[in-house]
LUMDREN-58830 format. One record per atom (N, C-alpha, C): residue in one letter; y, z, x. Coordinates in steps of 0.2 Angstrom, whole numbers, padded with zeros to 4 digits, always signed. Layout:
// residues N
AYZX...
// end
This chain:
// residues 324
X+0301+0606+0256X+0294+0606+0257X+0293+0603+0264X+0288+0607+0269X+0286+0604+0276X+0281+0598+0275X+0282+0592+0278X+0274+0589+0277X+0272+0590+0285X+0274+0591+0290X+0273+0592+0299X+0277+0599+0301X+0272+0602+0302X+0274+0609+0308X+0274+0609+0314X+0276+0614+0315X+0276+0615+0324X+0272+0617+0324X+0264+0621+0321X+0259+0625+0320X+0253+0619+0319X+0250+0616+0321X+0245+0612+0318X+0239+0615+0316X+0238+0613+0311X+0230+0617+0306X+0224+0615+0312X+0219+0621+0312X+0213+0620+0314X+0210+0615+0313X+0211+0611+0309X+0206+0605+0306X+0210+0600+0302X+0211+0595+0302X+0212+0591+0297X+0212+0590+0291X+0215+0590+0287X+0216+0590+0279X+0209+0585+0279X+0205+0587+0273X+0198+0583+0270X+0201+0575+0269X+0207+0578+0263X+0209+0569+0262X+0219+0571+0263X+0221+0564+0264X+0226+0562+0265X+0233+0565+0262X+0236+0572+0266X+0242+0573+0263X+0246+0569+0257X+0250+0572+0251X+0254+0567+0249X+0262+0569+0248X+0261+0562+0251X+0268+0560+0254X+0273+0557+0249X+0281+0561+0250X+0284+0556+0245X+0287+0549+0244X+0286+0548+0239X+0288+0540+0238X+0294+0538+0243X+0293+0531+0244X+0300+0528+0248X+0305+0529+0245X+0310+0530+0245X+0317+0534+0241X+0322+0527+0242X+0322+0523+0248X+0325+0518+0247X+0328+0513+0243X+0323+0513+0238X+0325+0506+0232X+0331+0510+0228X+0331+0519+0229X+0336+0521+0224X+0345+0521+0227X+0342+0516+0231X+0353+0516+0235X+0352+0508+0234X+0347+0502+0232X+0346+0496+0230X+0350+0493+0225X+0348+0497+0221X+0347+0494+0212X+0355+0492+0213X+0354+0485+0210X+0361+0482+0209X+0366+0486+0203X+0362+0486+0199X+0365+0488+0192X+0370+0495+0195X+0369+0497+0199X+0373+0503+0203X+0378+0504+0207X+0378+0497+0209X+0383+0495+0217X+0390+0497+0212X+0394+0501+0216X+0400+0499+0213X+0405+0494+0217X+0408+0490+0216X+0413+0486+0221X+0421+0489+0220X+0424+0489+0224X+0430+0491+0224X+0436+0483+0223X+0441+0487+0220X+0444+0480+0216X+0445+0474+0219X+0448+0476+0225X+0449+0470+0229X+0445+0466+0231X+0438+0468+0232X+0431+0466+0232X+0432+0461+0227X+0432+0464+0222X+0431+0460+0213X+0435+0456+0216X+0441+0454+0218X+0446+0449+0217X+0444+0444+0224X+0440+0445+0227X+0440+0440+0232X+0433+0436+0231X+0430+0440+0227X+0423+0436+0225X+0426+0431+0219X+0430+0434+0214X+0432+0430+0211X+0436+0422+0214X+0438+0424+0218X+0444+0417+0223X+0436+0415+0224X+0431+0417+0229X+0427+0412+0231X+0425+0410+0226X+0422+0411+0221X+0419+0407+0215X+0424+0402+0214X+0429+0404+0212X+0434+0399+0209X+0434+0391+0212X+0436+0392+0221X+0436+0388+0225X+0428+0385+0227X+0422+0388+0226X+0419+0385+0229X+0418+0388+0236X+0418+0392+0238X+0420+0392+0245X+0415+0398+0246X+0412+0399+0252X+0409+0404+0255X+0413+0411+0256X+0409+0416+0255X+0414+0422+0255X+0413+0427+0264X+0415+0430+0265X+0415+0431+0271X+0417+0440+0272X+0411+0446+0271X+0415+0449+0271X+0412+0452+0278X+0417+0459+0281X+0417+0464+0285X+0419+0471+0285X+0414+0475+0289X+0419+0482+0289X+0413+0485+0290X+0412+0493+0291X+0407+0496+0297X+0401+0494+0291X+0395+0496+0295X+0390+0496+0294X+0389+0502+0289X+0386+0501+0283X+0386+0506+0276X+0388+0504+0271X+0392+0500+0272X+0398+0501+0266X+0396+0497+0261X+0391+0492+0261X+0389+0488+0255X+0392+0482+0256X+0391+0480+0261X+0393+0472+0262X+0385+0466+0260X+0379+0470+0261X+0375+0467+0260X+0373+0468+0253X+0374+0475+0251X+0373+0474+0243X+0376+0471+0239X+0381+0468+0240X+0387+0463+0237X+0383+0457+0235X+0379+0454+0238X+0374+0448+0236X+0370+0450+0231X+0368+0456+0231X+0361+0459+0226X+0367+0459+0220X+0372+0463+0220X+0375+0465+0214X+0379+0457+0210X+0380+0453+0214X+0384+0448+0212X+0379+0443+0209X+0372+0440+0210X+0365+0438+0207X+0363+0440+0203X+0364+0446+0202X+0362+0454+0196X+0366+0452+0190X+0374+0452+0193X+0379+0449+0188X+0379+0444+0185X+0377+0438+0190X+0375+0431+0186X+0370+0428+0184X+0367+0433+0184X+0358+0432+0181X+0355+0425+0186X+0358+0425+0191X+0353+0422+0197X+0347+0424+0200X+0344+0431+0198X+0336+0431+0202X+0339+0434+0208X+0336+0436+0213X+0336+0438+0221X+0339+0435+0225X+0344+0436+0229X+0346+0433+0233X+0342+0428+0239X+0342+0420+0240X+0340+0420+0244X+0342+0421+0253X+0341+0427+0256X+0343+0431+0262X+0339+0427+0269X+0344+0426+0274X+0343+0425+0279X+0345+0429+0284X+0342+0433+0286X+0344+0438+0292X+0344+0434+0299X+0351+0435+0301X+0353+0431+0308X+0350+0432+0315X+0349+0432+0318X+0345+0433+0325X+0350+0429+0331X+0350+0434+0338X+0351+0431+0344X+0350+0425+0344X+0344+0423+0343X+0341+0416+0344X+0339+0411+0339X+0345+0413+0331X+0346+0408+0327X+0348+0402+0331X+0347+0397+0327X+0350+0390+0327X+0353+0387+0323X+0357+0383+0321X+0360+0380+0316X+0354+0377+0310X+0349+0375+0314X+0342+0372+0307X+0337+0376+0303X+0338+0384+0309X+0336+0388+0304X+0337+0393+0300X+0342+0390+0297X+0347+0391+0291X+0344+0387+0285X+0342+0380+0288X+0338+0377+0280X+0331+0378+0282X+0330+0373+0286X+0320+0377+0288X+0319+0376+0293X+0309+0379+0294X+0309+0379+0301X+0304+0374+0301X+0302+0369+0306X+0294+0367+0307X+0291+0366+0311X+0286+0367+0309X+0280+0370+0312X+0278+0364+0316X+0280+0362+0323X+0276+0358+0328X+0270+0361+0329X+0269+0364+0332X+0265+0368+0335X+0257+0369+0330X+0257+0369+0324X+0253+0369+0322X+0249+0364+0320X+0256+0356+0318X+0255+0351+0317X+0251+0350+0323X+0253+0348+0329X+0249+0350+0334X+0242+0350+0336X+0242+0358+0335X+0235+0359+0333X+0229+0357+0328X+0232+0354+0324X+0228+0350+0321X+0227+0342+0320X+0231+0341+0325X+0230+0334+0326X+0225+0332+0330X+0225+0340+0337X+0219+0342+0342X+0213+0341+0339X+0213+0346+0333X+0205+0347+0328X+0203+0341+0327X+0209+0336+0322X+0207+0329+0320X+0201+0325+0324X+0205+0324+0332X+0204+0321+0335X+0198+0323+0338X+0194+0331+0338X+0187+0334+0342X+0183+0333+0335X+0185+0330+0330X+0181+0328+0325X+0181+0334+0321X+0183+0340+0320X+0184+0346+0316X+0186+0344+0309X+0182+0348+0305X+0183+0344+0297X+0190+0351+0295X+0195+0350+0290X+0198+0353+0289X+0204+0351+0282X+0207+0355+0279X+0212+0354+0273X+0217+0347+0276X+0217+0341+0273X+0221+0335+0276X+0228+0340+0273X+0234+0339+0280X+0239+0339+0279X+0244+0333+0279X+0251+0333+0275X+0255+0330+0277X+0260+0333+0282X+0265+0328+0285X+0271+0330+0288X+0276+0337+0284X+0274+0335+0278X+0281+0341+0275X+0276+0347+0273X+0269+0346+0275X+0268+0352+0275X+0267+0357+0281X+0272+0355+0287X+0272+0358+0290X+0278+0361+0289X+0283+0360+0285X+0291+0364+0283X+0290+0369+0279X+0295+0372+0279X+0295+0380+0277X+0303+0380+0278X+0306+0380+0269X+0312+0382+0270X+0316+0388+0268X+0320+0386+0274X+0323+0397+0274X+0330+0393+0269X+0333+0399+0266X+0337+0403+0262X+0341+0395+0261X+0347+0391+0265X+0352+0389+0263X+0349+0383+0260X+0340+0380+0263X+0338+0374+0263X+0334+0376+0256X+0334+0381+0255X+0328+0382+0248X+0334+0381+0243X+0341+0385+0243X+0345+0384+0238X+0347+0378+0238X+0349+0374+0242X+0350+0364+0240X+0345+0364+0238X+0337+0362+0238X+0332+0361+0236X+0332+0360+0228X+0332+0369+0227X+0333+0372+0221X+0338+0368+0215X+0341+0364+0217X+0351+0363+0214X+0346+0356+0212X+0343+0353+0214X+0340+0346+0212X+0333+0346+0207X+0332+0340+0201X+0327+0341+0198X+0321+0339+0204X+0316+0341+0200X+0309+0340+0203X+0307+0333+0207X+0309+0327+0203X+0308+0320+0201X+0312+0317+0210X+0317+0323+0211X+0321+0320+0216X+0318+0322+0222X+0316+0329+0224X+0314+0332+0230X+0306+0333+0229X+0302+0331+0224X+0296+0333+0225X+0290+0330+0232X+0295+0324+0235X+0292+0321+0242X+0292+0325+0246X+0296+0329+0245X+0299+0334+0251X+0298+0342+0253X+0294+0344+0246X+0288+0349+0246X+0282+0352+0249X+0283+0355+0253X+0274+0358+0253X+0273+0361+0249X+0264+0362+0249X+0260+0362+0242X+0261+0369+0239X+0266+0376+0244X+0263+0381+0241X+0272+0382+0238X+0277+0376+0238X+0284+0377+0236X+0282+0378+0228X+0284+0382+0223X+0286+0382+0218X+0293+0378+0216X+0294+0373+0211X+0301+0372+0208X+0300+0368+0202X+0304+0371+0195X+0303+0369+0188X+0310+0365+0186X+0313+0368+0189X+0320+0364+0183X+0326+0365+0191X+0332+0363+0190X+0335+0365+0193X+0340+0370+0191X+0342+0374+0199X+0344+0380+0195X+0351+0382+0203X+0356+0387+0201X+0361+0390+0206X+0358+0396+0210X+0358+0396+0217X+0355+0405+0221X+0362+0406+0221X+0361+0414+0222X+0365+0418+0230X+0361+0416+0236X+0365+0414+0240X+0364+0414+0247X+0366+0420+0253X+0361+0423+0256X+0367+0428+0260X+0364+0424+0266X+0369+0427+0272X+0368+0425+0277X+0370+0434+0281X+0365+0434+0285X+0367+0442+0284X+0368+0441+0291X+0372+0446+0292X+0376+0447+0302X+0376+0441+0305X+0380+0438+0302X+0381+0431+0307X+0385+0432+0311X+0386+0435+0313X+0391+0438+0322X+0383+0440+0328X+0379+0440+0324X+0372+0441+0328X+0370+0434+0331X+0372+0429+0329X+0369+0424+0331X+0372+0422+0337X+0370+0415+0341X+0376+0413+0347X+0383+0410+0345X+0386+0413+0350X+0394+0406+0348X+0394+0402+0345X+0390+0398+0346X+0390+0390+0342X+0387+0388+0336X+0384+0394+0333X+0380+0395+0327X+0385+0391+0323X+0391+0397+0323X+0396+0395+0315X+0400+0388+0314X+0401+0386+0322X+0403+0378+0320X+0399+0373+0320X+0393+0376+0322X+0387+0370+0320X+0386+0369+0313X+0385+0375+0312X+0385+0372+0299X+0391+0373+0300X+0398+0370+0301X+0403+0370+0299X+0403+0363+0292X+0400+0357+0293X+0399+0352+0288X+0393+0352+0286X+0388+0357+0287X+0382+0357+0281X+0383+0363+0275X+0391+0366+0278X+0392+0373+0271X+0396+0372+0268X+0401+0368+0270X+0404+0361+0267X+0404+0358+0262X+0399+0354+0265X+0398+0348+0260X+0389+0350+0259X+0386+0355+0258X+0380+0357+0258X+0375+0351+0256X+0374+0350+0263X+0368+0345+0263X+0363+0347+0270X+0356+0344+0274X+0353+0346+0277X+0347+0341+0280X+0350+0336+0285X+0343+0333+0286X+0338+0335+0290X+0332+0333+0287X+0325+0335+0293X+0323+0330+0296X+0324+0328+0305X+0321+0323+0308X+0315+0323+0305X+0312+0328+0308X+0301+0327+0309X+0300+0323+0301X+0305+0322+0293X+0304+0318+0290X+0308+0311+0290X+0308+0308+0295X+0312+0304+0295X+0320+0303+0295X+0323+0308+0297X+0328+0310+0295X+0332+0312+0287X+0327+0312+0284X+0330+0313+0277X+0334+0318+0277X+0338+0317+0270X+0347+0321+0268X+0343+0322+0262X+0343+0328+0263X+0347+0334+0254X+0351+0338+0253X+0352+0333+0249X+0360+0338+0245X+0359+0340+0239X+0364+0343+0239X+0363+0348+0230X+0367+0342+0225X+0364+0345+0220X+0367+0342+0212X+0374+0344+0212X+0377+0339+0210X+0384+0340+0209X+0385+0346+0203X+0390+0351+0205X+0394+0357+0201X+0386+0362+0200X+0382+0358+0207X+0375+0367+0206X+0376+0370+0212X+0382+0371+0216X+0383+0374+0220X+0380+0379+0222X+0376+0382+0228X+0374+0388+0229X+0379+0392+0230X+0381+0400+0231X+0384+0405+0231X+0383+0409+0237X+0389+0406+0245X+0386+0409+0248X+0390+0414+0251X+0386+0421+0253X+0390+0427+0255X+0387+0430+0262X+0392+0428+0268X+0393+0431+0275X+0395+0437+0274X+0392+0440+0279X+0391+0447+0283X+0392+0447+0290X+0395+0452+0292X+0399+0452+0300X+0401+0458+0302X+0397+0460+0307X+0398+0467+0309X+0404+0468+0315X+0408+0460+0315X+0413+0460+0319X+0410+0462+0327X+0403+0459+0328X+0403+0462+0334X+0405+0456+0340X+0406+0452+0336X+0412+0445+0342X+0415+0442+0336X+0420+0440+0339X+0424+0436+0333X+0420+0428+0332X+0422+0427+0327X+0420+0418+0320X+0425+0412+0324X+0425+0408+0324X+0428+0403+0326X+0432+0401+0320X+0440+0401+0324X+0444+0398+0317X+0442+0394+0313X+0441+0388+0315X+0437+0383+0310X+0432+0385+0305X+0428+0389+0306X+0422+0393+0302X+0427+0394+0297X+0432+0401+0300X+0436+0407+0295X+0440+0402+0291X+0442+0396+0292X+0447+0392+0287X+0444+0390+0280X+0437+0389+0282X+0433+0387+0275X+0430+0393+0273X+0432+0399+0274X+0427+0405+0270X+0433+0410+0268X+0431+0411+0261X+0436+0417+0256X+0434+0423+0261X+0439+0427+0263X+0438+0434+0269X+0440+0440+0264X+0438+0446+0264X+0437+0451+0262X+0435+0459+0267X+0440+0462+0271X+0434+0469+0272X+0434+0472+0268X+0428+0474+0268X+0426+0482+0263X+0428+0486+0267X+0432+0491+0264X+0436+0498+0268X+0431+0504+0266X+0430+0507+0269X+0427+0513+0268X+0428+0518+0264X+0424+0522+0259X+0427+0523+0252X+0430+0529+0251X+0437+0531+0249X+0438+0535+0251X+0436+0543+0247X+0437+0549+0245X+0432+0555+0243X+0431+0552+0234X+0436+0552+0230X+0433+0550+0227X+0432+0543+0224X+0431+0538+0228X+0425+0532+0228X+0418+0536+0229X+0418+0539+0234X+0413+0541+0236X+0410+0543+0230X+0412+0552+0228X+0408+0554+0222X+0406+0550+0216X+0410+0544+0215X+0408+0538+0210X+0400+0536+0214X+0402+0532+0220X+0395+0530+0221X+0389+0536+0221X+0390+0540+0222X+0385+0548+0225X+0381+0547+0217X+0387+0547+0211X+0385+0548+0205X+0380+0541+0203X+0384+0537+0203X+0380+0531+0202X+0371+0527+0204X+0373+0532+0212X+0366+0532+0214X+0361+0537+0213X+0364+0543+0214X+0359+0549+0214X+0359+0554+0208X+0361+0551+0203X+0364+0553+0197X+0367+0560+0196X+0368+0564+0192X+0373+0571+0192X+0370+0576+0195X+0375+0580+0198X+0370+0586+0205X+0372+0594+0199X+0368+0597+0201X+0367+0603+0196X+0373+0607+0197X+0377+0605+0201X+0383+0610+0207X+0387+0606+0208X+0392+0607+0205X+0400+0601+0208X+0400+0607+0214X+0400+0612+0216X+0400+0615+0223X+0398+0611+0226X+0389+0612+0228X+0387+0609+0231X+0388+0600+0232X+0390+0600+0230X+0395+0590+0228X+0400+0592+0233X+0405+0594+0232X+0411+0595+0236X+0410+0598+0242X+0406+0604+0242X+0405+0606+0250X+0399+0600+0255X+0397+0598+0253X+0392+0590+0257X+0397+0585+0258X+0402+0584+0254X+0407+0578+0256X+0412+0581+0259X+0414+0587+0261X+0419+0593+0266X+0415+0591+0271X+0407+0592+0274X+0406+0593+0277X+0404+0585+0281X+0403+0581+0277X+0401+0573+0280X+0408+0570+0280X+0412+0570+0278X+0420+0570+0280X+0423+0573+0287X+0422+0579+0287X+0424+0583+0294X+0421+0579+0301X+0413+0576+0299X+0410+0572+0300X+0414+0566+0304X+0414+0562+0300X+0417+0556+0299X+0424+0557+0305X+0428+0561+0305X+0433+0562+0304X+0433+0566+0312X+0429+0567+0316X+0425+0571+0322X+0427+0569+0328X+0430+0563+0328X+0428+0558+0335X+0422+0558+0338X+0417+0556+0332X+0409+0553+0334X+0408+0545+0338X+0406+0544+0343X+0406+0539+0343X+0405+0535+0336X+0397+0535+0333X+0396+0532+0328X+0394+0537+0321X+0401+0535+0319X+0401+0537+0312X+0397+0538+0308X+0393+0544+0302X+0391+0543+0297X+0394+0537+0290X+0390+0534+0289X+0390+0529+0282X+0389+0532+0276X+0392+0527+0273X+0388+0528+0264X+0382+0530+0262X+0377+0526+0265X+0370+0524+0264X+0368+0530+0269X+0371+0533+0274X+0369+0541+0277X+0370+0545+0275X+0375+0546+0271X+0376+0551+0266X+0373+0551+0260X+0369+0547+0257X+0365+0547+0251X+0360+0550+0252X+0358+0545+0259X+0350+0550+0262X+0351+0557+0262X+0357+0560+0265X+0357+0565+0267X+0358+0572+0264X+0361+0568+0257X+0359+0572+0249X+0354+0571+0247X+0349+0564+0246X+0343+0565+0244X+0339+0571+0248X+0340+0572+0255X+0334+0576+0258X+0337+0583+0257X+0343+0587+0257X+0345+0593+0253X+0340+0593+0247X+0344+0589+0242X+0340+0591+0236X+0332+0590+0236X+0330+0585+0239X+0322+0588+0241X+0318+0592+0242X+0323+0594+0249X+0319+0602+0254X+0320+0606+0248X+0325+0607+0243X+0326+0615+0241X+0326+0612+0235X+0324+0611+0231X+0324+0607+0225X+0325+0615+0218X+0323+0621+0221X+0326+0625+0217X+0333+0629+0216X+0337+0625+0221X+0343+0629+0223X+0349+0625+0222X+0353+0627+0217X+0358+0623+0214X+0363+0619+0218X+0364+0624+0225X+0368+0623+0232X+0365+0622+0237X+0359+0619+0241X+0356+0622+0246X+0360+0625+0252X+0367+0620+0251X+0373+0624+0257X+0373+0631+0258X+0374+0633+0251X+0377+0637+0249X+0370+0642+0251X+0365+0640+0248X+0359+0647+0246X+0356+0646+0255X+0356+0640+0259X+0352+0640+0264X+0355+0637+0270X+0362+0642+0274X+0366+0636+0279X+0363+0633+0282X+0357+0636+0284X+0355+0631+0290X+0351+0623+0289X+0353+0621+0282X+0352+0617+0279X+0354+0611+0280X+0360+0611+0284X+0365+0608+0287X+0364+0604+0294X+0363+0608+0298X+0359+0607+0306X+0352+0605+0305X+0347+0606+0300X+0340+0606+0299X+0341+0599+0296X+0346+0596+0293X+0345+0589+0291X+0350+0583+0296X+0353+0588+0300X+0355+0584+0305X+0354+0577+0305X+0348+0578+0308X+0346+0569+0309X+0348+0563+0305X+0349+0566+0299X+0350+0559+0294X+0355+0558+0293X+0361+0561+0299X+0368+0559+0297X+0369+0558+0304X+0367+0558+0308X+0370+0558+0316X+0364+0552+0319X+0365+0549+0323X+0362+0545+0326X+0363+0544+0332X+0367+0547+0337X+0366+0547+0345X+0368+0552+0347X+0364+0552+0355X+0363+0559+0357X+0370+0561+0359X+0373+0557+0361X+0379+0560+0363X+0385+0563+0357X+0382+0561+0351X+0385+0565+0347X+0383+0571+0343X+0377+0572+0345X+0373+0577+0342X+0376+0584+0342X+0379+0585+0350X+0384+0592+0351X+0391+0594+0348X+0394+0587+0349X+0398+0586+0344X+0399+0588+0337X+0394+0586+0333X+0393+0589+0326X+0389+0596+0325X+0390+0597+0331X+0384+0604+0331X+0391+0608+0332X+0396+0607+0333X+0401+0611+0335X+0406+0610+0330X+0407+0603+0325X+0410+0603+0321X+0408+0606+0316X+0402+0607+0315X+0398+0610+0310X+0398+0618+0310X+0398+0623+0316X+0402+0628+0318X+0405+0631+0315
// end
């Protein structure tokens, strides 16, 4: 099905086209993630030890979804995620604070403006590794340390991800060298107050790295290491099966993996992934949802969905030739 042509209607649809649902949650769902063994055995060694796990390997492969599937496993709830930025810092790993608006309301105080009395901690907001310490202590112990909109009942274990920490600067990983350690975190603007986690509530934390600069040895010696390798035909058909459930066509199955292989396999700069190839059968089966092979019933099926395996220009001719 077309939802935009090259042809635009005289007049605009009365009411709003409908559009298909986001398709994305269906390559999510943990209950599906498959891990390959090695994976299982190095998650296992981090649990064991205690120790942050650390994995790598191209972008696709489910290094991210290894946190979902591992929380899913251990019936810990959602990962709490921290996605890395150029401009992280070592403190915004546990939380951030809000000067800036404390600030401004000390302005208002002062021009007489009436307004919600705030405290100090209710300027803090904590991210991912400062919520799971948090989380590991009763109520009774960190309730001073709360803003009013923090839920917390009983004490409990997270995953922690820390996603693309090669995004961050140099000094990021040796800076929490002793707060991933010995998982503690002070905040000056409270007086410099320390929390620490409950003994044996260790949170569970899982690094990602796109290896786009190397870790600092120091970092790499306290963190269990793992790449994920890229899967080969049939991992593949496992995951394909696992996510997109059974195809009406083992044809069409094997000719789409012949052709995202050859792919793969092209001297592309940048390579098709896992999570490209899902997409790229989800939009087959879509377009032609009556045809058991679209390959097979509609070649140009192939070049018409292009875009959702290829991603740069200079490889576009490339697969347009290997495709040929």
């Amino acid at each position: 099905m077309n939802f935009y042509t090259e042809k635009p209607p005289k007049q605009s649809p009365v009411t709003p086209v409908e559009l298909p649902a986001a398709r994305q949650n269906t390559q999510t769902h943990p209950e599906a993630y498959l891990p390959d063994e090695g994976l299982v055995k190095a998650v296992n060694v981090a649990l064991l030890l205690g120790q942050p796990l650390l994995l790598t390997g191209e972008p696709g492969t489910g290094k991210t979804q290894l946190a979902y599937s591992l929380a899913y496993q251990l019936g810990l709830g959602q990962p709490l995620k921290f996605e890395t930025k150029s401009t992280s810092t070592a403190k915004d790993l546990f939380y951030f604070y809000d000067a800036l608006g404390r600030f401004h309301d000390a302005q208002a105080a002062q021009l007489g403006e009436q307004g919600v009395q705030k405290h100090s901690v209710d300027y803090v907001t904590y991210n991912a590794l400062g919520e799971a310490i948090i989380r590991t202590n009763p109520l009774e112990i960190v309730q001073n340390y709360l803003p009013n909109e923090f839920e917390h009942v009983e004490p409990c274990r997270s995953v922690v991800l820390v996603d693309e920490i090669d995004k961050a600067p140099l000094d990021f990983p040796n800076d929490i060298l002793n707060e991933i350690e010995n998982l503690y975190f002070r905040i000056p603007e409270l007086r410099n107050t320390e929390i620490k986690i409950t003994e044996n509530m260790s949170p569970i934390l899982v690094l990602t790295s796109n290896s786009e600069k190397p870790l600092p040895e120091a970092f790499l010696r306290r963190c269990i290491y793992y790449n994920v390798p890229f899967p080969d035909e049939t991992d593949l058909e496992k995951i394909i099966t696992a996510r997109l459930g059974t195809f009406a066509s083992d044809e069409f199955l094997n000719q789409a993996l012949e052709i995202f292989l050859r792919l793969r396999n092209g001297n592309l700069r940048k390579k098709p992934s896992t999570a490209e190839l899902l997409n790229w059968l989800m939009v087959l089966r879509e377009m032609y949802p009556d045809a058991d092979n679209p390959i097979a019933d509609n070649p140009d099926c192939v070049l018409d969905s292009l875009s959702s395996l290829v991603k740069m220009k200079e490889d576009t001719d490339k697969a347009k030739d290997i495709l040929r």
